[in-house]
Backbone as CSV, one residue per row, in Angstrom:
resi,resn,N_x,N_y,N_z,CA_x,CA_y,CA_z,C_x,C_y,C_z
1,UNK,-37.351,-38.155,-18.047,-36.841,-37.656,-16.806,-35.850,-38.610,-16.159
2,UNK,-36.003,-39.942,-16.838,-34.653,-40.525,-15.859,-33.277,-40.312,-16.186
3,UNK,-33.161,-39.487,-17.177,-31.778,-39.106,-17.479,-31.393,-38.101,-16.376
4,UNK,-32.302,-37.348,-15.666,-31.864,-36.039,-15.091,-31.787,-36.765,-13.425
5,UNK,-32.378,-37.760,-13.856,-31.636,-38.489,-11.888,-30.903,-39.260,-12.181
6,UNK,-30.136,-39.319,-13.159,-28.567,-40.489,-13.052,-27.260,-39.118,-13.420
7,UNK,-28.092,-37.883,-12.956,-27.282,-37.081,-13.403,-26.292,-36.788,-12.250
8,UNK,-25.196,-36.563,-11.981,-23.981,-36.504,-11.033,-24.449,-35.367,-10.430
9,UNK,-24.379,-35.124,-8.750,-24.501,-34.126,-8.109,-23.172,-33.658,-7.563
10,UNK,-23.258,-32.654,-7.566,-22.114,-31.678,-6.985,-21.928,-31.465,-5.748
11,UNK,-20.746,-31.459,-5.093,-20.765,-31.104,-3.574,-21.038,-29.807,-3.692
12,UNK,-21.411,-28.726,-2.740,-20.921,-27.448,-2.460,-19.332,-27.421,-2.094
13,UNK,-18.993,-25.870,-2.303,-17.278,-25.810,-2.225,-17.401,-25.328,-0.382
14,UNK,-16.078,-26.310,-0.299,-16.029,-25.750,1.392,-15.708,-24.375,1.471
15,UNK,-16.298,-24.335,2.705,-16.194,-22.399,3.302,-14.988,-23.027,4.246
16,UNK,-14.419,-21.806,4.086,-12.760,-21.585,4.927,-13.315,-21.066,6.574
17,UNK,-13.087,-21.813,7.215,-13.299,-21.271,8.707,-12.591,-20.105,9.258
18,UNK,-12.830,-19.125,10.433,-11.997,-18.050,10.688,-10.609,-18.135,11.197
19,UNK,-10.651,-19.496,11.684,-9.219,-20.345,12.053,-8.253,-20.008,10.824
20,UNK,-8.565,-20.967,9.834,-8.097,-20.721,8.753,-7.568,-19.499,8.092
21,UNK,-8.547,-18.689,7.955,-8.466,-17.237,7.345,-7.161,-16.497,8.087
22,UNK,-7.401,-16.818,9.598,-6.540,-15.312,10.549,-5.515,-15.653,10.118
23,UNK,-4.375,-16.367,9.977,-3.321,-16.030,9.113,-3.070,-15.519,7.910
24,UNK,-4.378,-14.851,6.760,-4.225,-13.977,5.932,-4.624,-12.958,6.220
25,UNK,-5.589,-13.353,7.079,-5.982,-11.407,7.698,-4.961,-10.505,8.554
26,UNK,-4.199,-11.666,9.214,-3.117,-11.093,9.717,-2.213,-10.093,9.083
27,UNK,-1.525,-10.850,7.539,-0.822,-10.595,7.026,-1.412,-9.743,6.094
28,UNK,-2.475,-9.498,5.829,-3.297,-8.374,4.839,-3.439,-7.207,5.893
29,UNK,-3.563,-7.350,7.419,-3.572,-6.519,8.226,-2.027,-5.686,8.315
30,UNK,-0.873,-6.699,8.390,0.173,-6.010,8.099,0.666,-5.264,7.371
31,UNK,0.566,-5.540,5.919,1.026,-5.014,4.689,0.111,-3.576,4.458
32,UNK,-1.167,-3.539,5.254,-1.749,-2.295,5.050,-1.168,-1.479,5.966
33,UNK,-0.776,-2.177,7.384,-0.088,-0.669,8.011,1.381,-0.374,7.247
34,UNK,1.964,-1.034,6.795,3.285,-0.934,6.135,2.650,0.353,5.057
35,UNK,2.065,-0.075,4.555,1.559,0.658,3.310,0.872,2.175,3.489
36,UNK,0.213,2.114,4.512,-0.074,3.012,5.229,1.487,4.308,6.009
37,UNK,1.600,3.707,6.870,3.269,4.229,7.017,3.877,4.832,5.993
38,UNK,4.532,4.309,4.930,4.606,4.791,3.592,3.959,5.751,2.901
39,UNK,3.028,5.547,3.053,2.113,6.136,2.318,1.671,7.844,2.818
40,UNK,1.550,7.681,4.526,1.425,9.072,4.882,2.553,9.662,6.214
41,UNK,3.300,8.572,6.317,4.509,9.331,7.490,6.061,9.212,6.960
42,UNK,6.180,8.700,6.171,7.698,8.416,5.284,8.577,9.625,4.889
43,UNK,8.144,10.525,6.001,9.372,11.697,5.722,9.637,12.583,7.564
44,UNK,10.532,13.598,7.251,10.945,13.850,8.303,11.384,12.943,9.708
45,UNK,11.262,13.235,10.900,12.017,12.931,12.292,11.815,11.268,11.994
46,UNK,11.114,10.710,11.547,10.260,9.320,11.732,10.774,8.426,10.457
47,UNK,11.248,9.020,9.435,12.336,8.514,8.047,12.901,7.081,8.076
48,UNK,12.365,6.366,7.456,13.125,5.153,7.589,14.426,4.917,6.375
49,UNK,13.965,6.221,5.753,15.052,5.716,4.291,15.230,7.207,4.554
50,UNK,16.679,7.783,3.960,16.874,9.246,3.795,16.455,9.715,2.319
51,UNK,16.344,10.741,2.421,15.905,11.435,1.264,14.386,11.787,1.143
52,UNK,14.710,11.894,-0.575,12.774,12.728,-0.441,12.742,11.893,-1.583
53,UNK,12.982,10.328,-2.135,12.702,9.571,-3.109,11.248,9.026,-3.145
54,UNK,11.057,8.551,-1.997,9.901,8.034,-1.210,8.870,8.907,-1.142
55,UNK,8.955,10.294,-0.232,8.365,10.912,-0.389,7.293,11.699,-1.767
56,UNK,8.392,11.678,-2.833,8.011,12.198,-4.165,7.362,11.033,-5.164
57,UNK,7.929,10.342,-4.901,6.655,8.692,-5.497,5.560,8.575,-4.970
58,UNK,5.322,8.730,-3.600,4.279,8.698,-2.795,3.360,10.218,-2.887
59,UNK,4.016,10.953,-3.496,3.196,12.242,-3.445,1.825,12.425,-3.696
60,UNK,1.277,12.012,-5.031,-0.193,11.903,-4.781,-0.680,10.813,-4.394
61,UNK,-0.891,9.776,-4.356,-1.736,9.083,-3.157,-1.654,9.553,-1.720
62,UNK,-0.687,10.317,-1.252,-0.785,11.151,-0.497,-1.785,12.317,-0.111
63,UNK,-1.574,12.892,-1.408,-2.749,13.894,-1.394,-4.235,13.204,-1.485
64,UNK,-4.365,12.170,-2.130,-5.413,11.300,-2.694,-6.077,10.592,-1.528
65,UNK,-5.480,10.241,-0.024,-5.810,9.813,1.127,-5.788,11.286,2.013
66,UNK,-5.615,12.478,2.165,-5.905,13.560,2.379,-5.038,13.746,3.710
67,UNK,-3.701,13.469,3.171,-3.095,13.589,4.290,-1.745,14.520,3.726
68,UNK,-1.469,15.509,4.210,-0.762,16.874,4.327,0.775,17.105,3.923
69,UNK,1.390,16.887,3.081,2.627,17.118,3.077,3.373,18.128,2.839
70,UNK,2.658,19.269,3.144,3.506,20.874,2.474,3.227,21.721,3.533
């Protein structure tokens, strides 16, 4: 047994505080409304790009989040 107490102990890995974190939650918070936007208002009066390119790429995840385009 004295081999197993000259044996090296490990720290635990630090935990990231919420300080830390809110600048990715921020930006994970952003990119989902972006994505969101895209995803279910990217056509008609509200259009940030013209056309129906966007629209037709986005078509089923559209339908797939149950939001209405016809």
């Amino acid at each position: 047994m004295a081999a197993a107490d000259t044996a090296p102990r490990h720290a635990p890995a630090p935990i990231a505080s919420p300080g830390e974190l809110l600048p990715y939650a921020v930006l994970a918070g952003f990119a989902l409304v972006i994505l969101l936007y895209f995803v279910g208002a990217e056509e008609g009066a509200l259009s940030l790009i013209s056309g129906r390119s966007v629209h037709e790429f986005l078509h089923d995840p559209r339908h797939l989040l149950a939001f209405p385009c016809h």
